[in-house]
LOTOR-911791 format. One record per residue: residue in three letters; z, y, x of N, C-alpha, C, O in turn. Coordinates in nm, 4 decimals. Layout:
BEGIN
+-----+----------+----------+----------+----------+----------+----------+----------+----------+----------+----------+----------+----------+
| res |     n_up |  n_north |   n_east |    ca_up | ca_north |  ca_east |     c_up |  c_north |   c_east |     o_up |  o_north |   o_east |
+-----+----------+----------+----------+----------+----------+----------+----------+----------+----------+----------+----------+----------+
| ALA |        Z |        Y |        X |        Z |        Y |        X |        Z |        Y |        X |        Z |        Y |        X |
...
+-----+----------+----------+----------+----------+----------+----------+----------+----------+----------+----------+----------+----------+
//
This chain:
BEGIN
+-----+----------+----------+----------+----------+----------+----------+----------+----------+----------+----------+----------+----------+
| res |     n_up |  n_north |   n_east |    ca_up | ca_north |  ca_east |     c_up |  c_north |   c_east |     o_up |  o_north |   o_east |
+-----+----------+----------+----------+----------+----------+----------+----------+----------+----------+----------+----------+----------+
| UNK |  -1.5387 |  -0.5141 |   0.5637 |  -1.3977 |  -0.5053 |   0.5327 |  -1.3711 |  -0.5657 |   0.3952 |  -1.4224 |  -0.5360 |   0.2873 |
| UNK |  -1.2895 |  -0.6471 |   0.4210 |  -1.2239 |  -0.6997 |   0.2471 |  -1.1024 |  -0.6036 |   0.1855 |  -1.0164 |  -0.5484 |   0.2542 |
| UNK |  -1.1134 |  -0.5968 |   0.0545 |  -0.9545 |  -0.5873 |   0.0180 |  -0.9462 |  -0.6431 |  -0.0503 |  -1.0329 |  -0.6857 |  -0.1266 |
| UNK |  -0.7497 |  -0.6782 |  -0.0435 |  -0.6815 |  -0.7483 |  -0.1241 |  -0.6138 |  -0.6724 |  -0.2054 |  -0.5963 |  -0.5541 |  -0.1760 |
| UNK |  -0.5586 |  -0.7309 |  -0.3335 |  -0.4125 |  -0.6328 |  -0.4217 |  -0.2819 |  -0.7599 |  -0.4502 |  -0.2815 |  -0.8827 |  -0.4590 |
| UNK |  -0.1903 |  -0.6628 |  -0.4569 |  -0.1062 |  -0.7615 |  -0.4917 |  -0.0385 |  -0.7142 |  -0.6737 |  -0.0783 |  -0.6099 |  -0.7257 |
| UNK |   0.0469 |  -0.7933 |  -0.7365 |   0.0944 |  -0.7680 |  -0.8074 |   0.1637 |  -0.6595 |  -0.8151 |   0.1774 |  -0.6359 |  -0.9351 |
| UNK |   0.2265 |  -0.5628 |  -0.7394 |   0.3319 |  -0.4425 |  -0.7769 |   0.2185 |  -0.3316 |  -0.6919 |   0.2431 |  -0.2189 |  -0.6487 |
| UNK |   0.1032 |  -0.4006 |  -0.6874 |   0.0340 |  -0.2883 |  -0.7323 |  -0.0124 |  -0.2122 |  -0.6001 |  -0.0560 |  -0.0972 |  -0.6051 |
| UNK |  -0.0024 |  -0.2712 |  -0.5033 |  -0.0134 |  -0.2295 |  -0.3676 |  -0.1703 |  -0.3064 |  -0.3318 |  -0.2289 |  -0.3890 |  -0.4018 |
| UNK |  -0.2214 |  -0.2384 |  -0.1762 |  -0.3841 |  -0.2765 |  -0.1872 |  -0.3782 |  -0.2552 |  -0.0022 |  -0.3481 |  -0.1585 |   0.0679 |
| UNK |  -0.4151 |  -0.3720 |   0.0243 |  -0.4792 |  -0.3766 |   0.1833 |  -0.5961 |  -0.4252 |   0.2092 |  -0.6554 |  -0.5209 |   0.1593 |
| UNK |  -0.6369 |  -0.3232 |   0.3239 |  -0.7985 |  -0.3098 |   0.3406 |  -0.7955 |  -0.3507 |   0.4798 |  -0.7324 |  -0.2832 |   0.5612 |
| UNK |  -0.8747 |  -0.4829 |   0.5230 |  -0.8736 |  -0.5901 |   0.6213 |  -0.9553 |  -0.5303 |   0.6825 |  -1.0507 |  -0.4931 |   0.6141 |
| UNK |  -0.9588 |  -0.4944 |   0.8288 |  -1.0729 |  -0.5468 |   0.9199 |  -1.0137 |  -0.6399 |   1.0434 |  -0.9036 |  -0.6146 |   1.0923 |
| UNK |  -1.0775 |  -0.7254 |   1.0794 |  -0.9776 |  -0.7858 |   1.1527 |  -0.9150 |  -0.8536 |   1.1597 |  -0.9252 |  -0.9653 |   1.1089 |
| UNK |  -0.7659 |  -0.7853 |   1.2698 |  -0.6473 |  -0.8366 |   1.2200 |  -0.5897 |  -0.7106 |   1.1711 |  -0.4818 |  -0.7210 |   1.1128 |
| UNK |  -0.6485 |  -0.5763 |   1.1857 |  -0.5722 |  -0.4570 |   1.1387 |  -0.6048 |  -0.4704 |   0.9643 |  -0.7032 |  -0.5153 |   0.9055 |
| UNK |  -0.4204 |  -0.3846 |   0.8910 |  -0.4686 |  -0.4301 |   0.7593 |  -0.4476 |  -0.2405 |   0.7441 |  -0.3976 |  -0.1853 |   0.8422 |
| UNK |  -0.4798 |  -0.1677 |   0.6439 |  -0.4255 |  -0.0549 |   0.5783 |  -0.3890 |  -0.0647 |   0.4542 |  -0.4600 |  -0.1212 |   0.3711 |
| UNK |  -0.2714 |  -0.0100 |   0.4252 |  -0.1934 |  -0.0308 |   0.3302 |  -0.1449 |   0.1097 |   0.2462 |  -0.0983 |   0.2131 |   0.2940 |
| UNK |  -0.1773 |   0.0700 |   0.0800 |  -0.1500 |   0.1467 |  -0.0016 |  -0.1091 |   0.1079 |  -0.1188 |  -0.0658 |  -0.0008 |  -0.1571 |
| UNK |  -0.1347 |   0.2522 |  -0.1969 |  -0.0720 |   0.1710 |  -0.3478 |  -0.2110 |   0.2425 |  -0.4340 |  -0.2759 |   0.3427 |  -0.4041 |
| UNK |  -0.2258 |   0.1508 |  -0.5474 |  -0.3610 |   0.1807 |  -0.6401 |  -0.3639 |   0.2839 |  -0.7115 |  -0.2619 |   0.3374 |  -0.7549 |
| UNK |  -0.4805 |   0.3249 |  -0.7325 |  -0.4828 |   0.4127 |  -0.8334 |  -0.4039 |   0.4272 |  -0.9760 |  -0.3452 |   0.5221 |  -1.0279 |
| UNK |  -0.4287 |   0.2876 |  -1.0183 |  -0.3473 |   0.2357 |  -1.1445 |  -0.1934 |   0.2709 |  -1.0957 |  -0.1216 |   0.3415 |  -1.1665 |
| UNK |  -0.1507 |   0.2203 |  -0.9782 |  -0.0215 |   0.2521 |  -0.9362 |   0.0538 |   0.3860 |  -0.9473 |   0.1699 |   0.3925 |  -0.9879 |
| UNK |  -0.0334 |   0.5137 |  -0.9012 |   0.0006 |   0.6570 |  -0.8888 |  -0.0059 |   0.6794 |  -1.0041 |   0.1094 |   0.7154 |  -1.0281 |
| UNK |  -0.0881 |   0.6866 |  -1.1441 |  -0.1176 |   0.6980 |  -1.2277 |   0.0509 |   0.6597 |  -1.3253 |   0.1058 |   0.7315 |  -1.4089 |
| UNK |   0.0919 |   0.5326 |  -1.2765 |   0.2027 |   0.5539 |  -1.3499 |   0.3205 |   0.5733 |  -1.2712 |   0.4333 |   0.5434 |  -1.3103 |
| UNK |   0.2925 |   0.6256 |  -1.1552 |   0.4303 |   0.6467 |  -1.1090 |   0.4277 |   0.8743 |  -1.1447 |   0.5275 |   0.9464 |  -1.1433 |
| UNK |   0.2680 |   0.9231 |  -1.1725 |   0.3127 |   1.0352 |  -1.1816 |   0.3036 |   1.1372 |  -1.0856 |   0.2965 |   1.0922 |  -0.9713 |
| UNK |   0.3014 |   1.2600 |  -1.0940 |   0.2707 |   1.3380 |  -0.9569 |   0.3714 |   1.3282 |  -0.8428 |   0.4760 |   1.3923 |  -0.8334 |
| UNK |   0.3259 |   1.2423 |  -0.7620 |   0.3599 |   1.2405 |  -0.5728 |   0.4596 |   1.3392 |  -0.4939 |   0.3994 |   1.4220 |  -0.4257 |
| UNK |   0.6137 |   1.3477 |  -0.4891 |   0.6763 |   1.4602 |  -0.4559 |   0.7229 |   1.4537 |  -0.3352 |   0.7757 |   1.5493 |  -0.2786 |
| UNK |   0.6994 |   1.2798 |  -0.2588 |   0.7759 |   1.2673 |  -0.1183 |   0.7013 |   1.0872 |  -0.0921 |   0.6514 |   1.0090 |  -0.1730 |
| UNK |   0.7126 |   1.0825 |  -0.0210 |   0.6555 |   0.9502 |   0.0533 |   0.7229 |   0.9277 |   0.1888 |   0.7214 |   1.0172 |   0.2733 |
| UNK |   0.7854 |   0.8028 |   0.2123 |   0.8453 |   0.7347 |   0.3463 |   0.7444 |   0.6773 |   0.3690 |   0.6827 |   0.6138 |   0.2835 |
| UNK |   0.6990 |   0.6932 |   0.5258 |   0.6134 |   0.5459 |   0.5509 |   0.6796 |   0.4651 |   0.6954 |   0.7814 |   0.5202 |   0.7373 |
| UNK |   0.6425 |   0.3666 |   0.7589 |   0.7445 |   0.2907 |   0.8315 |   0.6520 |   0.4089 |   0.9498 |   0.5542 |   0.4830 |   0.9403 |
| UNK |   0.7755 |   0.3616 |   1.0838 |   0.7036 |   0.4465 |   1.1584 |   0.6396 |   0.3092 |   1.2739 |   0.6729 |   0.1913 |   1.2626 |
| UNK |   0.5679 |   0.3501 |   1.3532 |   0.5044 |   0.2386 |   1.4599 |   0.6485 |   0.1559 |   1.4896 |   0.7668 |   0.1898 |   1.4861 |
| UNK |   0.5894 |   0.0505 |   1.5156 |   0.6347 |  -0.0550 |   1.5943 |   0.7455 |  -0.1707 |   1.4730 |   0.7752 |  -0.2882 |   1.4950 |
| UNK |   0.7759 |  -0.1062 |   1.3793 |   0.8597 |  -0.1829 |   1.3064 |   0.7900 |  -0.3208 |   1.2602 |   0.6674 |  -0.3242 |   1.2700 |
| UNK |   0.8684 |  -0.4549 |   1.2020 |   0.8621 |  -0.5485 |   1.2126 |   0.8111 |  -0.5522 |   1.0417 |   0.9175 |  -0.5236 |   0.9868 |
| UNK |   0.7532 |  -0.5630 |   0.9783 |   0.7517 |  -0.5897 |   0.8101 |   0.7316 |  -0.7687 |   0.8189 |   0.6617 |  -0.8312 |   0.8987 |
| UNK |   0.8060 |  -0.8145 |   0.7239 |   0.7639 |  -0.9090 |   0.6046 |   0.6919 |  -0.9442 |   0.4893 |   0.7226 |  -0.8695 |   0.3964 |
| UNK |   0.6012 |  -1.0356 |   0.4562 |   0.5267 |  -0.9968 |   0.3409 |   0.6327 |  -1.0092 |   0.2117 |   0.7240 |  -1.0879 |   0.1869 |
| UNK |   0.5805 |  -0.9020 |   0.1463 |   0.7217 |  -0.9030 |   0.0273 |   0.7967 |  -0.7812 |   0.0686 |   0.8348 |  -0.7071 |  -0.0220 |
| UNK |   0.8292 |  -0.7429 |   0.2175 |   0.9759 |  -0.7035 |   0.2527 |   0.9428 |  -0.5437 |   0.2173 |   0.8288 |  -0.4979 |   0.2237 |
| UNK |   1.0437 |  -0.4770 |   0.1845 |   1.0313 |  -0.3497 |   0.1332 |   0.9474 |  -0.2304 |   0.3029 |   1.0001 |  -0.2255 |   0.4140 |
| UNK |   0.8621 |  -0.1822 |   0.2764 |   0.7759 |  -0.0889 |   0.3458 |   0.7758 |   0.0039 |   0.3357 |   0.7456 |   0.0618 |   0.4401 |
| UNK |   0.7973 |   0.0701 |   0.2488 |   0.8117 |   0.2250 |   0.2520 |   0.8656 |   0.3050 |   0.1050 |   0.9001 |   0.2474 |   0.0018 |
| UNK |   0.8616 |   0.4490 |   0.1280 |   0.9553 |   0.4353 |  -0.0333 |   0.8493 |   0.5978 |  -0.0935 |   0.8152 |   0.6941 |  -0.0249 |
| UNK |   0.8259 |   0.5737 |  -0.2267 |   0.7446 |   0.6781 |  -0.3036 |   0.8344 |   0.7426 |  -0.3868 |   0.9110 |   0.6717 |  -0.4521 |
| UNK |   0.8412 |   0.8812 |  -0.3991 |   0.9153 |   0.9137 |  -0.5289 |   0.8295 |   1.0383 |  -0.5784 |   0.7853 |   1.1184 |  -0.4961 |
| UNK |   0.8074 |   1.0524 |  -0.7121 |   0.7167 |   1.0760 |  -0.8046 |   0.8393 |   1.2018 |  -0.8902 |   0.9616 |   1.1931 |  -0.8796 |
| UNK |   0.7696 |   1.3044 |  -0.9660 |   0.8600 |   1.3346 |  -1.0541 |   0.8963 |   1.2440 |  -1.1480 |   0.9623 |   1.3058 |  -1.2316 |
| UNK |   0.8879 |   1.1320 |  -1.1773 |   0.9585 |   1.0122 |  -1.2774 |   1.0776 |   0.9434 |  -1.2384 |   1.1863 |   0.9226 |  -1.2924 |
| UNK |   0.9998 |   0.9000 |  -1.0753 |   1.0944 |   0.8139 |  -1.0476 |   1.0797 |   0.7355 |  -0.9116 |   0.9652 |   0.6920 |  -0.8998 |
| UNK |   1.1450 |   0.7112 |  -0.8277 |   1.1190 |   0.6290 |  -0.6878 |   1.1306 |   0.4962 |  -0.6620 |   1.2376 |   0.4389 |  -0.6829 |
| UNK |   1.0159 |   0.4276 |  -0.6107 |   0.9596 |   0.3554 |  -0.6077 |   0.9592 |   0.2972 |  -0.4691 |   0.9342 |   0.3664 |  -0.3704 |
| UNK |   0.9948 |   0.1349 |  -0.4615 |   0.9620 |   0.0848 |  -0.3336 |   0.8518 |   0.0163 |  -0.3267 |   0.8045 |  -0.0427 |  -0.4238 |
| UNK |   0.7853 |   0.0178 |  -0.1781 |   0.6631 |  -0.0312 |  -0.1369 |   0.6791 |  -0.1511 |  -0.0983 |   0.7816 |  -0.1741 |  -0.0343 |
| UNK |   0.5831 |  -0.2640 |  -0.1250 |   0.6301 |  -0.3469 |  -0.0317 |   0.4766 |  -0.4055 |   0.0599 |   0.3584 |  -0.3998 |   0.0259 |
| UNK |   0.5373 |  -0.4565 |   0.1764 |   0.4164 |  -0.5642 |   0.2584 |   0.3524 |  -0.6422 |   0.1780 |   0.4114 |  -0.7135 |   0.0969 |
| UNK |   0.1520 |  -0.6367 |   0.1973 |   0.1402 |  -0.7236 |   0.1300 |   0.1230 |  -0.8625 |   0.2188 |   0.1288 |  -0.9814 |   0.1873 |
| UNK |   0.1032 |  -0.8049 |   0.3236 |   0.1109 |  -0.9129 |   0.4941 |   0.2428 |  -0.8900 |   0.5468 |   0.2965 |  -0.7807 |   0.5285 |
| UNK |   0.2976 |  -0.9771 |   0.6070 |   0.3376 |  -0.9322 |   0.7673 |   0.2886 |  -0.8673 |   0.8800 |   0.1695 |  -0.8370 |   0.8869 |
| UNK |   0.3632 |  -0.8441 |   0.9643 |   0.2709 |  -0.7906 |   1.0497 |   0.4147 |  -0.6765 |   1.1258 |   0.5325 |  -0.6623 |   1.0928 |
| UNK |   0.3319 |  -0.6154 |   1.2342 |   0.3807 |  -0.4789 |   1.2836 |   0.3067 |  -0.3396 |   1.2909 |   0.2085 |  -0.2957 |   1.3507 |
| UNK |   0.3971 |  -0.2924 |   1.2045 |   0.3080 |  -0.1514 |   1.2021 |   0.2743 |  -0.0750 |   1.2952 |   0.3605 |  -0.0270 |   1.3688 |
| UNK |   0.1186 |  -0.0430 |   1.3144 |   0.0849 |   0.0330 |   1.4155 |   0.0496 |   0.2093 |   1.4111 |   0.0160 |   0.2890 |   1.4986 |
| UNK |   0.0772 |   0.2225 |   1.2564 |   0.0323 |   0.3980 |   1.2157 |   0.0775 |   0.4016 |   1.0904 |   0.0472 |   0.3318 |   0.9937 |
| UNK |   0.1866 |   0.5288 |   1.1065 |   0.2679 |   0.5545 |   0.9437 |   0.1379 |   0.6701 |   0.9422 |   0.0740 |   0.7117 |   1.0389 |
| UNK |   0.1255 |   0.7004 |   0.8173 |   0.0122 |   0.8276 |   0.8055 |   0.1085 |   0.9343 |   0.7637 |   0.1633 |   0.9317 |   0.6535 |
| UNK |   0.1287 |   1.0283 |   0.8528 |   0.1788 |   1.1663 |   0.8897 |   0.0808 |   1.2548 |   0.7566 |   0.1452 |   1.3099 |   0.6674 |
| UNK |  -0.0015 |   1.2582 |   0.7555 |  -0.0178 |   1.3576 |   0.6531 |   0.0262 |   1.3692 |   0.5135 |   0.0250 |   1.4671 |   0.4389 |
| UNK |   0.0735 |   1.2233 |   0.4902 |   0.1923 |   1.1939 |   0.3310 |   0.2832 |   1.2990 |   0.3687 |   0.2920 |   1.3763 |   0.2733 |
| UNK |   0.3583 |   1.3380 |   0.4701 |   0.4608 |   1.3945 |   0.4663 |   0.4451 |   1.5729 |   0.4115 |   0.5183 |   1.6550 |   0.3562 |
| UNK |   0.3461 |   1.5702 |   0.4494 |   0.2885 |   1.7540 |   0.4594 |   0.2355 |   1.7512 |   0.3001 |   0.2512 |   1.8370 |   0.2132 |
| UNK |   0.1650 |   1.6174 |   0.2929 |   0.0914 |   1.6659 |   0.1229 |   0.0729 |   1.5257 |   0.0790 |  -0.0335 |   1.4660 |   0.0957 |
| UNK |   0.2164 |   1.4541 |   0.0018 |   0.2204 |   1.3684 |  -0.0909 |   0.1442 |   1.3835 |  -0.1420 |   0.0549 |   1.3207 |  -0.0851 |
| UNK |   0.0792 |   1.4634 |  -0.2826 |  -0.0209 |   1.4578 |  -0.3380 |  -0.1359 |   1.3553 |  -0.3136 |  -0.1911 |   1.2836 |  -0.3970 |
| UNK |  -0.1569 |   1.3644 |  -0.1914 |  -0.3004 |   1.2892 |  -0.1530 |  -0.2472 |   1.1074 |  -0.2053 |  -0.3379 |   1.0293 |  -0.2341 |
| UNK |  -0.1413 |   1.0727 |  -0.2099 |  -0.1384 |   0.9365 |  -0.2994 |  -0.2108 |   0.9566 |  -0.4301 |  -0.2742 |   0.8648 |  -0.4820 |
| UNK |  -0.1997 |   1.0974 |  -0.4922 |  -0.2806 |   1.0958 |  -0.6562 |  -0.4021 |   1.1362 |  -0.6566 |  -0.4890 |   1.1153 |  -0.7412 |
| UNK |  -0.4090 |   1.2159 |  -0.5256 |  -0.5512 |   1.2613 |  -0.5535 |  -0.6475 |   1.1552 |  -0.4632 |  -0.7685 |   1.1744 |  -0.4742 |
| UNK |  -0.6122 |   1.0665 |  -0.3921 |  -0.7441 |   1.0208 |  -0.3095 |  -0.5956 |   0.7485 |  -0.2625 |  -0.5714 |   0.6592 |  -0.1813 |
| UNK |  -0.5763 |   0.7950 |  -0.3908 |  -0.4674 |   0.6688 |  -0.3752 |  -0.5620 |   0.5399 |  -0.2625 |  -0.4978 |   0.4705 |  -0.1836 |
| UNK |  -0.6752 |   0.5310 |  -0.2717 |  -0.7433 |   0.4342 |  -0.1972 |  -0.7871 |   0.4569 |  -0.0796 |  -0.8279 |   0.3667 |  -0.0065 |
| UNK |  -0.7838 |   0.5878 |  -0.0448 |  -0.8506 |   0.6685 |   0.0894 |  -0.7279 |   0.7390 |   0.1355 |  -0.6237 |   0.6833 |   0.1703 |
| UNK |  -0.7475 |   0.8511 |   0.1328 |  -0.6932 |   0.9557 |   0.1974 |  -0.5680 |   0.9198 |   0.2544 |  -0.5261 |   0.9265 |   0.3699 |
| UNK |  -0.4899 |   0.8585 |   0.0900 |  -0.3574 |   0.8518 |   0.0446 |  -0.2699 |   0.7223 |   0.1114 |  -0.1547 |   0.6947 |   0.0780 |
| UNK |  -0.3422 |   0.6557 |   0.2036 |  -0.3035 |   0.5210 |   0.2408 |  -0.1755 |   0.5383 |   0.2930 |  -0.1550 |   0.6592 |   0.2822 |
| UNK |  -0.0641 |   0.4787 |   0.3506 |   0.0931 |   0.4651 |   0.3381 |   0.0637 |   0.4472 |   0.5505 |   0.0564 |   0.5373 |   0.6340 |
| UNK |   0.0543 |   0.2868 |   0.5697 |   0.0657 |   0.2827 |   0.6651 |  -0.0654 |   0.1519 |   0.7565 |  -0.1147 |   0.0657 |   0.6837 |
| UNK |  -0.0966 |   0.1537 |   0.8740 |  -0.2231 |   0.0524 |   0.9185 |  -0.0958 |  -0.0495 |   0.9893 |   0.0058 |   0.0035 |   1.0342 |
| UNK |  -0.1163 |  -0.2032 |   0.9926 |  -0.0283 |  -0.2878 |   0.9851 |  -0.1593 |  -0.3710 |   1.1350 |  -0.2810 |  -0.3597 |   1.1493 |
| UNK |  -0.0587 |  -0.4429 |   1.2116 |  -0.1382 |  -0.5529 |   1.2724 |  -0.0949 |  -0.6988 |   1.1691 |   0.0197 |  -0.7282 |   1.1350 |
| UNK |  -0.1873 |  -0.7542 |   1.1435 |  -0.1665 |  -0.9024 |   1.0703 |  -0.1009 |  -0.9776 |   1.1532 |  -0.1648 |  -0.9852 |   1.2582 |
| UNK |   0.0230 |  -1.0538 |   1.1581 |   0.0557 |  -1.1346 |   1.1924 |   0.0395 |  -1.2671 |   1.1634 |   0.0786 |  -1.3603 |   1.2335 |
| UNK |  -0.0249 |  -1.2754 |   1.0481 |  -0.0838 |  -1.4379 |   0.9880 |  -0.2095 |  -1.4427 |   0.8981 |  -0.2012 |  -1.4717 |   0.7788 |
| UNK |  -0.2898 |  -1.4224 |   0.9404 |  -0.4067 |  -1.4040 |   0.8345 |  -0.3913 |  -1.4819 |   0.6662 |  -0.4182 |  -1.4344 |   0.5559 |
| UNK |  -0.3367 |  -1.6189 |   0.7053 |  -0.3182 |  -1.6961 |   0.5856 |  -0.2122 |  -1.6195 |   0.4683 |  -0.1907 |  -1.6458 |   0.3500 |
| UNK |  -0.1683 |  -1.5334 |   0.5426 |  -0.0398 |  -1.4337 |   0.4517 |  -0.1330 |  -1.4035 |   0.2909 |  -0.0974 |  -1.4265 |   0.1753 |
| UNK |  -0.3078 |  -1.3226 |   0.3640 |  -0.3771 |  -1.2877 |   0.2429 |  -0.4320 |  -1.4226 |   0.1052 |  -0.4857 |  -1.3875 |   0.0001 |
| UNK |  -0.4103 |  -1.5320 |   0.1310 |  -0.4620 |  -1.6166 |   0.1023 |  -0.3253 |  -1.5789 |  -0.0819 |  -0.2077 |  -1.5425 |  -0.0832 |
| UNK |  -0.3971 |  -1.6035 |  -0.1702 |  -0.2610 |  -1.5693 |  -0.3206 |  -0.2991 |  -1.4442 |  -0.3447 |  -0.3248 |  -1.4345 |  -0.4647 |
| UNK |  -0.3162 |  -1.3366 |  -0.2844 |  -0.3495 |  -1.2080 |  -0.3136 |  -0.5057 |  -1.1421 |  -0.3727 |  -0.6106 |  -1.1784 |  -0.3194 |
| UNK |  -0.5048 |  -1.0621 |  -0.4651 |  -0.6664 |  -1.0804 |  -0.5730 |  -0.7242 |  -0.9879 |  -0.4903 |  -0.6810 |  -0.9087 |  -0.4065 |
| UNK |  -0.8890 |  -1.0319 |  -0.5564 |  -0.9749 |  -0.9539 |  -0.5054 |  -0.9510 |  -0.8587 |  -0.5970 |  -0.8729 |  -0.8694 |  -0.6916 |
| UNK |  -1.0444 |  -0.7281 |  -0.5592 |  -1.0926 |  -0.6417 |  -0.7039 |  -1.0865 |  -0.7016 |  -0.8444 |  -1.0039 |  -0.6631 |  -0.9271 |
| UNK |  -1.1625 |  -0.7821 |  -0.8646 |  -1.2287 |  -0.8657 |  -0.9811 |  -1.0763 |  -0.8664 |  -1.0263 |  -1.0267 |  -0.7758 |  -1.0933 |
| UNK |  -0.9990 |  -0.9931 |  -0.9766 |  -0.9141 |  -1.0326 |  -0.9918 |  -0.7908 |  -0.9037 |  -1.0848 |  -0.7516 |  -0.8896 |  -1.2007 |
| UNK |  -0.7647 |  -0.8221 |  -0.9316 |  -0.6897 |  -0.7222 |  -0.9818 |  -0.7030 |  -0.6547 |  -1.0911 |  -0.6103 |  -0.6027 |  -1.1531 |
| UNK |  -0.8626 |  -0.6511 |  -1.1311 |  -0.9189 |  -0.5218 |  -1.2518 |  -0.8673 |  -0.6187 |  -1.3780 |  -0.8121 |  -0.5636 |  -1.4732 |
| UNK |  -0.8806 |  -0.7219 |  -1.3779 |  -0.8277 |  -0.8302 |  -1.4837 |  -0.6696 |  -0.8251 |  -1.5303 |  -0.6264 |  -0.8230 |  -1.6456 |
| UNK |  -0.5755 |  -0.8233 |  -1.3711 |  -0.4722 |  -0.8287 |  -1.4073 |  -0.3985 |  -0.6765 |  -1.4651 |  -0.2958 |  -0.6796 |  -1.5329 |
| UNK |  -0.4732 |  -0.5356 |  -1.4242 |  -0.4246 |  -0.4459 |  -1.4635 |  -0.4885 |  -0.4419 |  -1.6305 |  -0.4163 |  -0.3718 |  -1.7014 |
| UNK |  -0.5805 |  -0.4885 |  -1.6881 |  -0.6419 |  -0.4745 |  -1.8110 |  -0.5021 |  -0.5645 |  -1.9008 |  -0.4552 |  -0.5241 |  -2.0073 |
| UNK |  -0.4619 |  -0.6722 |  -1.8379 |  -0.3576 |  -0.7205 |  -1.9172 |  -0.2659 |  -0.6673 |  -1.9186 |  -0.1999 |  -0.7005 |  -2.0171 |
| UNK |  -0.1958 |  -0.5613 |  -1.8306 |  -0.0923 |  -0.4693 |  -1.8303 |  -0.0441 |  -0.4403 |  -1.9847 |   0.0474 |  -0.3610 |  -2.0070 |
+-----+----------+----------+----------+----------+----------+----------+----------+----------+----------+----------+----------+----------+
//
């Protein structure tokens, strides 16, 4: 499995053509403790870029976005019962929603690890 990150901080984990989709550690960290999470539900259409789901934090709420296209095949139901798990487990547990790829070339611009650990150090 590869993953990718994108700039606002979001992270999909490839096998396939299925992607899973979240937001980083670095991400939760500044959005703050986890009080509600939207995730898309099956079958919807995303855009890469296009807004995906919505986080709100005691700070402040936050939109998600695609880092592929694709159609979503699994919102993760347990965000709803225990947000938290975005802060406590942001790369695992905490994942948003599993996407079918509609264009593989979509990942092509988007960093590896390496990449990402670089661009959050310049933060």
């Amino acid at each position: 499995m590869s993953v990718y990150f994108t700039k606002d901080h979001e992270w999909v984990r490839v096998d396939g053509d299925t992607g899973i989709v979240g937001i980083t550690d670095y991400a939760q960290g500044q959005l703050g403790d986890i009080v509600f999470v939207e995730v898309p539900e099956a079958g919807r259409q995303l855009d890469k870029g296009g807004d995906a789901a919505v986080v709100e934090s005691v700070k402040a709420a936050s939109d998600i976005y695609a880092p592929v296209g694709g159609e979503v095949i699994e919102g993760n139901s347990s965000l709803a019962d225990e947000p938290s798990l975005v802060n406590t487990d942001p790369e695992g547990e905490g994942w948003f929603f599993k996407l079918r790829i509609a264009d593989a070339s979509e990942l092509e611009g988007l960093m590896d690890a390496d990449a990402y650990r670089a661009f959050v150090a310049a933060q």
